[in-house]
C-alpha positions in Angstrom: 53.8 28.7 -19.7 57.6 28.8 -19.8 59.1 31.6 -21.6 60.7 28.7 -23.4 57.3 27.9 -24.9 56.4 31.2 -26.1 56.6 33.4 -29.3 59.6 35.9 -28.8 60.2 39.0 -31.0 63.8 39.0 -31.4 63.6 42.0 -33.5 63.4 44.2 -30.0 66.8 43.4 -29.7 67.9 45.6 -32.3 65.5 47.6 -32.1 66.1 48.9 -28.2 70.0 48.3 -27.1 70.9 44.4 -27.1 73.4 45.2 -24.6 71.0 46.8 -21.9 68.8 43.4 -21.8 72.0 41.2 -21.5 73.5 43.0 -18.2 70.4 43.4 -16.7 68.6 40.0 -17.5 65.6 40.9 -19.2 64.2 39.4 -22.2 61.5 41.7 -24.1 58.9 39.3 -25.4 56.0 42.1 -27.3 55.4 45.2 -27.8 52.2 47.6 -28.9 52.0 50.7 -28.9 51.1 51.1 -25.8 53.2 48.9 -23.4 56.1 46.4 -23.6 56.0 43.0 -22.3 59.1 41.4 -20.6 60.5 38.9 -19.1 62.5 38.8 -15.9 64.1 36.6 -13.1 65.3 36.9 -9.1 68.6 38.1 -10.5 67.2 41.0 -13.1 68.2 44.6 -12.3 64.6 46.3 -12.9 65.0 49.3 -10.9 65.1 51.7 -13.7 63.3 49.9 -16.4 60.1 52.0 -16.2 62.4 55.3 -16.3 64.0 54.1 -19.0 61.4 52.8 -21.7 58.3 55.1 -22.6 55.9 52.8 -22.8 54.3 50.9 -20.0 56.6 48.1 -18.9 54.6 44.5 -18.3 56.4 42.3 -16.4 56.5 38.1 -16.2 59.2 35.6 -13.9 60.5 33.5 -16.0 63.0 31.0 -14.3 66.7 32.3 -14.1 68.7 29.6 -16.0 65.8 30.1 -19.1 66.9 33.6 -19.0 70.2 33.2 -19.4 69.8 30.5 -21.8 68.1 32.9 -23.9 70.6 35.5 -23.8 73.7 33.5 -24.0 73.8 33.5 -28.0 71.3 36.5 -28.6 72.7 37.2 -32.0 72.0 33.5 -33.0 68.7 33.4 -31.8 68.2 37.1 -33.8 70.1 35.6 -37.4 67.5 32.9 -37.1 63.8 34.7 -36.1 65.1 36.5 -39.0 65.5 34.3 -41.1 62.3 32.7 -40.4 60.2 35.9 -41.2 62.2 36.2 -44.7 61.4 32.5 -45.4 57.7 33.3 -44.5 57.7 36.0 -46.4 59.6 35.2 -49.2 56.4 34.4 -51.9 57.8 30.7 -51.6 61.4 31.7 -52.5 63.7 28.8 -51.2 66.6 30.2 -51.1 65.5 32.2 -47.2 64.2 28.6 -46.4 67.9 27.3 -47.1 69.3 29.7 -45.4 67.6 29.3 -42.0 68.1 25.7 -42.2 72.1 26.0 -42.5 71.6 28.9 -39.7 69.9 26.0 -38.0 72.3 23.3 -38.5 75.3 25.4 -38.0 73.7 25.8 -33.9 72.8 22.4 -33.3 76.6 21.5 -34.2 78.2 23.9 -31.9 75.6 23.0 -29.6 76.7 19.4 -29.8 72.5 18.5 -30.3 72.6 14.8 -31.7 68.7 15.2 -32.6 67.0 18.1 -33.7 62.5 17.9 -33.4 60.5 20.5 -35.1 57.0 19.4 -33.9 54.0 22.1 -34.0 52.5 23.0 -30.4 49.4 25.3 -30.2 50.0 28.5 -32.4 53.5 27.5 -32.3 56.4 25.7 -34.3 59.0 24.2 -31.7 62.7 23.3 -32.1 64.0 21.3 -29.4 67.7 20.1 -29.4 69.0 16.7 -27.9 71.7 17.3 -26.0 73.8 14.7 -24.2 70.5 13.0 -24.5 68.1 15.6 -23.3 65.4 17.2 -25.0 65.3 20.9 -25.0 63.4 23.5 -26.6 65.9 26.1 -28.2 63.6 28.0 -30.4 60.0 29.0 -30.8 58.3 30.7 -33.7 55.2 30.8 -35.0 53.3 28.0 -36.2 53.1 28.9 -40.1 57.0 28.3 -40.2 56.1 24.7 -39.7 54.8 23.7 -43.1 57.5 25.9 -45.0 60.5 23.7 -42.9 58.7 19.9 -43.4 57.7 20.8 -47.1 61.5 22.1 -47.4 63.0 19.1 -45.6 61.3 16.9 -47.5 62.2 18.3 -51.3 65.8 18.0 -50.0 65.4 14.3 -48.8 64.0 13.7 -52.3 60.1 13.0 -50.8 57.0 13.9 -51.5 56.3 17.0 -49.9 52.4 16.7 -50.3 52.8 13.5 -48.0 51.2 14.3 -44.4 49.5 11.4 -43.6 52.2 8.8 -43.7 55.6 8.3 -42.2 58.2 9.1 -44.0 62.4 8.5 -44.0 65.0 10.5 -46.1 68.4 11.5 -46.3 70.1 15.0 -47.1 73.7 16.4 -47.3 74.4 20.3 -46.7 77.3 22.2 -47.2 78.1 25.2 -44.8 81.0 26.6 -44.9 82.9 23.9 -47.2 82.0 21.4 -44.5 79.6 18.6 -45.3 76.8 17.9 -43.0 74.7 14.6 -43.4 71.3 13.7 -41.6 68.9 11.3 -41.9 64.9 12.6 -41.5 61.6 11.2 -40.1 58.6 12.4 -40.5 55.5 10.9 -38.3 52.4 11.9 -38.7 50.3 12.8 -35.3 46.6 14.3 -34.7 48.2 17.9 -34.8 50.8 17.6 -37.4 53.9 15.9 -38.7 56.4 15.2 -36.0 59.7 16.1 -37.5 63.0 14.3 -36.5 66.8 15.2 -37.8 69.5 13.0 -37.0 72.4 14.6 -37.1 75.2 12.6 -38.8 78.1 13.4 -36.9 81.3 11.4 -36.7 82.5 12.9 -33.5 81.1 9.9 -31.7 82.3 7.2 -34.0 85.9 8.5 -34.4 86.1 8.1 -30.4 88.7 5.4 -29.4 88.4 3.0 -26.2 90.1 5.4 -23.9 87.5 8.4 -25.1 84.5 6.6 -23.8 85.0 7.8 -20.0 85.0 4.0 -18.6 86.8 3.7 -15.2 90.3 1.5 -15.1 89.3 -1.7 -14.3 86.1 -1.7 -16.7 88.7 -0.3 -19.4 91.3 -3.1 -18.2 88.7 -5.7 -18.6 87.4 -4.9 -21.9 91.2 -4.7 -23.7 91.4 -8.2 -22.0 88.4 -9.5 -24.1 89.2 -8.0 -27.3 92.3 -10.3 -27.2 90.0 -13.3 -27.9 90.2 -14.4 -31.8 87.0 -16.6 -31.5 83.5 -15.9 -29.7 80.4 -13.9 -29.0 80.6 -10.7 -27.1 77.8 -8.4 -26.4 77.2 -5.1 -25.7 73.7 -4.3 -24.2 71.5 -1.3 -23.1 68.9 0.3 -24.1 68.4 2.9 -26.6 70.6 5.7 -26.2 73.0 4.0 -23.8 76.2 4.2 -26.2 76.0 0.9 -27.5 76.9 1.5 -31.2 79.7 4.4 -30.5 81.0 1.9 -27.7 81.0 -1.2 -30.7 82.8 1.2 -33.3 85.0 2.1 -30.8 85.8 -1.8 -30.6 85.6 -2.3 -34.3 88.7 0.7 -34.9 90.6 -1.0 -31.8 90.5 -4.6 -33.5 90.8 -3.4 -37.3 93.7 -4.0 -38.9 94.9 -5.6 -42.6 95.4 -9.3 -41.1 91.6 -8.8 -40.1 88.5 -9.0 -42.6 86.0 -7.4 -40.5 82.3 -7.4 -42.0 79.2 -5.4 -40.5 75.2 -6.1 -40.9 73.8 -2.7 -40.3 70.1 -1.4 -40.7 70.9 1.5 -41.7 74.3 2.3 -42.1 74.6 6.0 -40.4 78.7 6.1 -40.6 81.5 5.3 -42.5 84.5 3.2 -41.6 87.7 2.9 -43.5 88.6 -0.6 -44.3 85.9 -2.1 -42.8 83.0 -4.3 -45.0 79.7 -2.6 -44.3 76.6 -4.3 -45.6 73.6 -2.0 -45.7 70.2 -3.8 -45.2 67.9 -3.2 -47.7 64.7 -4.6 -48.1 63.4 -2.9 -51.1 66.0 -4.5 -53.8 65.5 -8.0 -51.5 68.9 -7.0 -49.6 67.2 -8.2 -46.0 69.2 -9.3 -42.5 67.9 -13.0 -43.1 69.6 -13.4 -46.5 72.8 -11.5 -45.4 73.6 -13.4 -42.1 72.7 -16.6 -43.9 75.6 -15.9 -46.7 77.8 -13.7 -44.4 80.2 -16.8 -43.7 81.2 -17.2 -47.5 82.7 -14.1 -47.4 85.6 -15.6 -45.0 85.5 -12.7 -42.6 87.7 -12.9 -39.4 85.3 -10.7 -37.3 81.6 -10.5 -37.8 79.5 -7.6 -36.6 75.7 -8.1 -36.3 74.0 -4.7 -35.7 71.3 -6.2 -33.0 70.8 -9.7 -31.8 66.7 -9.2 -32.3 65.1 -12.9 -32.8 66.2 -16.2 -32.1 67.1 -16.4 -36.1 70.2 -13.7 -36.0 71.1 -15.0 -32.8 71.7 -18.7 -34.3 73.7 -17.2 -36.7 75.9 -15.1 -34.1 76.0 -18.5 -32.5 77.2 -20.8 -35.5 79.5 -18.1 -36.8 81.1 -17.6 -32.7 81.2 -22.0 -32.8 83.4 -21.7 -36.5 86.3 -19.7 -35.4 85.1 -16.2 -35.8 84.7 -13.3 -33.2 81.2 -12.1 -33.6 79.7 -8.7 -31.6 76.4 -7.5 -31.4 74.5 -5.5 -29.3 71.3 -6.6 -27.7 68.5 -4.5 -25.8 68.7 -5.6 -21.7 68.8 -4.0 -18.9 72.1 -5.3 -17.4 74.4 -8.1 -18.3 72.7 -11.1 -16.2 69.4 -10.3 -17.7 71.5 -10.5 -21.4 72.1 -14.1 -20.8 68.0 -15.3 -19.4 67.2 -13.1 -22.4 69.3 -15.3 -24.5 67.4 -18.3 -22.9 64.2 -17.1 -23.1 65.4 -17.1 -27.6 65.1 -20.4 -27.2 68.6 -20.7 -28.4 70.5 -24.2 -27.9 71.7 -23.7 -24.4 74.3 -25.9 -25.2 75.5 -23.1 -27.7 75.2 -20.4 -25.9 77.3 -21.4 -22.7 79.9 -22.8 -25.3 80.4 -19.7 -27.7 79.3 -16.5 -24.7 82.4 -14.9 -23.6 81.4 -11.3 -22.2 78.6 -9.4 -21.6 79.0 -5.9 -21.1 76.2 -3.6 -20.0 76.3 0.0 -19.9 75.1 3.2 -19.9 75.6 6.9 -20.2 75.9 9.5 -17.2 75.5 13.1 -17.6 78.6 14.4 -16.2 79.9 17.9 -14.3 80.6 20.6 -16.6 84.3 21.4 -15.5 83.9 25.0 -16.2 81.4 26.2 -13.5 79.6 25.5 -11.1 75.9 27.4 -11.5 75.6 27.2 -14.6 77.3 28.9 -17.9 77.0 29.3 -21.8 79.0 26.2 -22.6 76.8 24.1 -20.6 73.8 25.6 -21.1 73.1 26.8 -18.0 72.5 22.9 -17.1 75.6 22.2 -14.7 76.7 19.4 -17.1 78.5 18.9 -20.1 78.6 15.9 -21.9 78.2 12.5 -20.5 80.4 9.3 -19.7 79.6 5.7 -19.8 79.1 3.7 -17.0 79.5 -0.5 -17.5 79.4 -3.9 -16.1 81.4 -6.7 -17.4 80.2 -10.3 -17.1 83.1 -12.6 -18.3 81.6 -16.1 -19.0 83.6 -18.7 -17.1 83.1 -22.4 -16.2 80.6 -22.2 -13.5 78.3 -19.4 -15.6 78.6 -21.8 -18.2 77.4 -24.5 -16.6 74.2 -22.1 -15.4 73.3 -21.3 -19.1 73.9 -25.0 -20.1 71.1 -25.3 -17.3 69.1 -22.2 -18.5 69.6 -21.0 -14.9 66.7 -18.4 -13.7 68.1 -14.5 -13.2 68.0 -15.1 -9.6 70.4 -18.0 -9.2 72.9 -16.2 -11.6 72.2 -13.2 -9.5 73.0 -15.2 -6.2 76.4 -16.7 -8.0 77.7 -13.2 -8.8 77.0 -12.0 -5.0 79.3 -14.7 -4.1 82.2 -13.4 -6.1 81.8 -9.5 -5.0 80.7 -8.9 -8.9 81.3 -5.4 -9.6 77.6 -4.2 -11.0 77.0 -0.5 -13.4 75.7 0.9 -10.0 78.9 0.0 -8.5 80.5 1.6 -11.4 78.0 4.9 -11.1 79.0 4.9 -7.1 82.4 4.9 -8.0 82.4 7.8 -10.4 80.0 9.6 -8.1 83.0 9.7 -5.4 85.3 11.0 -8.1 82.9 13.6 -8.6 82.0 13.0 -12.1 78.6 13.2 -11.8 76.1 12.8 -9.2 73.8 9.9 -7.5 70.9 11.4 -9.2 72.0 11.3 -12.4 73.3 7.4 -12.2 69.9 6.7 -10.7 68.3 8.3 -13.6 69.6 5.8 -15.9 69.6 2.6 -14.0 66.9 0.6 -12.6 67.5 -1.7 -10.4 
């Protein structure tokens, strides 16, 4: 089992010199009184361990870059097994609780996670960080910490705390520091325990403009080209987690202005933009997407933004809205810009419609890129070899003669065959081209298309 997985006693660190493990690579997992378990790697100096502690020294390989991932920000992981054995021991005092969860949420930040999971595994309680949209465990403790954190979250997120057996979605605010921090929670219930989600809040991502996103010139060139239209539908598509909605803010700052009513149909809302109309959807009070779109022309806006195209009802709506003057975007779930437009057949959508109002597709996706600061491995990266990611795109501008194939409601093949004609630059085109920059690798751009 990776050392990742296992319940560490940070408290060793103090307890022996912090400094000795960190130059010679060794992390000290348990002790008795007897021996003293540890864990080591190719690169550990271990010559003079067994001279140098009394007890007999047990010894486990542990992979090199989980080593060093450990030991990279020692007195973090110390602050927060602490932290965790006050809460436990605390006689239900919340105030130890709080403070490991600010401890908590002050790492994930500076560790850029946009997800944290708590989920309980064995005898243990895990807390895995997303970052640059992989999973990761960071910390591991013991399994009794699990029903202290969901009962906390919970009483924060106003829920019931008592509630195991249900799914349950919530909101809190912390203050650390006289910063405010906002996440949304989910709770899912699963045949060991709750599965415990935190989205972190953070407007890093939405304050990014155009030229932040990473997209190579002519993709860039192309886009600013599009945005000039005044009337129309553009989509962005992907799948989840391929930087659809920080690419559409990013659109929605470049076009806003105070000649420009711009009005947005989100479910939820998860970030705030100045001057912009934001309509939460909210089904409880009767607030739903059906009655919104259907009154969302009243309003007079200029520019209309529809969260997801996700049945043949919102995309009628995008559709009449595109056909009266306005610029509509949205964001629809396909795996590449040609399969946007038969998926926009297959929605039994007037075709007529469709090939009238479609402008531009634009499909895309997010690249893990090389971490500029090494090249094996280091703290900021995590000891991963990449840091942060880039998007990748294709951009399908709808002209006469892909009109004329969606008035037809041409099959993905035959629009496939009339982009080969024209040399059509495709996302793996893209990838290849930022892979001979060396911004990432061939690996990582087949990791995220597939085709």
């Amino acid at each position: 089992m990776s050392i990742l997985k296992t319940k560490i006693d940070y408290t060793l660190f103090e307890r022996y010199d912090k400094e000795y493990f960190i130059q010679n690579r060794i992390v000290p997992i348990y002790e008795d009184s007897i021996s003293l378990k540890v864990a080591i790697c190719k690169s550990s100096k271990i010559d003079k361990i067994k001279d140098d502690f009394v007890k007999i020294v047990n010894f486990i390989e542990e992979k090199e870059s989980d080593i060093l991932f450990i030991l990279a920000n020692i007195e973090k992981r110390v602050t927060l097994y602490k932290a965790a054995f006050k809460s436990l021991s605390s006689n239900n005092d919340e105030k130890f609780t709080s403070y490991f969860l600010d401890e908590l949420i002050l790492y994930s930040i500076e560790q850029r996670a946009s997800d944290i999971h708590i989920e309980k595994y064995q005898d243990l309680c895990l807390f895995k960080f997303r970052v640059d949209g992989r999973l990761r465990i960071f910390f591991s403790f013991g399994s009794e910490l699990f029903r202290v954190f969901s009962s906390f979250v919970k009483l924060i997120s106003n829920l019931d705390m008592t509630q195991v057996r249900l799914a349950l979605d919530g909101r809190f605010s912390r203050e650390i520091n006289n910063i405010k921090y906002d996440f949304r929670l989910s709770t899912m219930p699963t045949i060991e325990a709750e599965s415990i989600v935190l989205r972190v809040l953070d407007n890093k991502n939405i304050d990014k403009r155009l030229d932040d996103l990473g997209l190579t010139k002519n993709i860039y060139d192309e886009l600013k080209d599009v945005l000039k239209l005044t009337q129309g539908l553009i989509l962005i598509s992907g799948p989840t987690g391929s930087g659809k909605t920080t690419t559409l803010y990013s659109i929605l700052k470049e076009l806003n202005s105070d000649e420009k009513k711009i009005i947005t149909v989100e479910d939820p809302i998860e970030y705030k933009i100045n001057s912009i109309n934001q309509v939460p959807i909210n089904n409880k009070v009767g607030l739903s997407f059906e009655l919104v779109l259907k009154n969302i022309l009243r309003q007079d806006p200029d520019i209309i933004f529809i969260g997801e195209i996700r049945d043949k009802f919102s995309l009628d709506v995008a559709l009449q809205a595109s056909l009266t003057g306005h610029l509509v975007l949205a964001s629809i779930h396909s795996s590449n810009s040609i399969e946007t437009i038969t998926r926009l057949i297959d929605l039994k959508a007037d075709p007529f419609l469709i090939s009238t109002t479609l402008k531009a597709v634009m499909a895309q996706r997010l690249v893990l890129i090389h971490c500029k600061k090494c090249e094996d491995g280091c703290i900021d990266c995590n000891f991963t070899k990449f840091y942060d990611r880039s998007s990748i795109a294709e951009i399908l501008r709808v002209d006469e003669e892909i009109s004329s194939l969606i008035f037809n409601k041409a099959s993905f093949n035959e629009l496939k065959n009339c982009l080969r004609k024209r040399d059509y630059k495709t996302m793996l085109d893209d990838g290849k081209q930022k892979v001979e920059n060396g911004i990432t690798t061939l690996e990582e751009v087949y990791k995220v298309i597939n085709y």
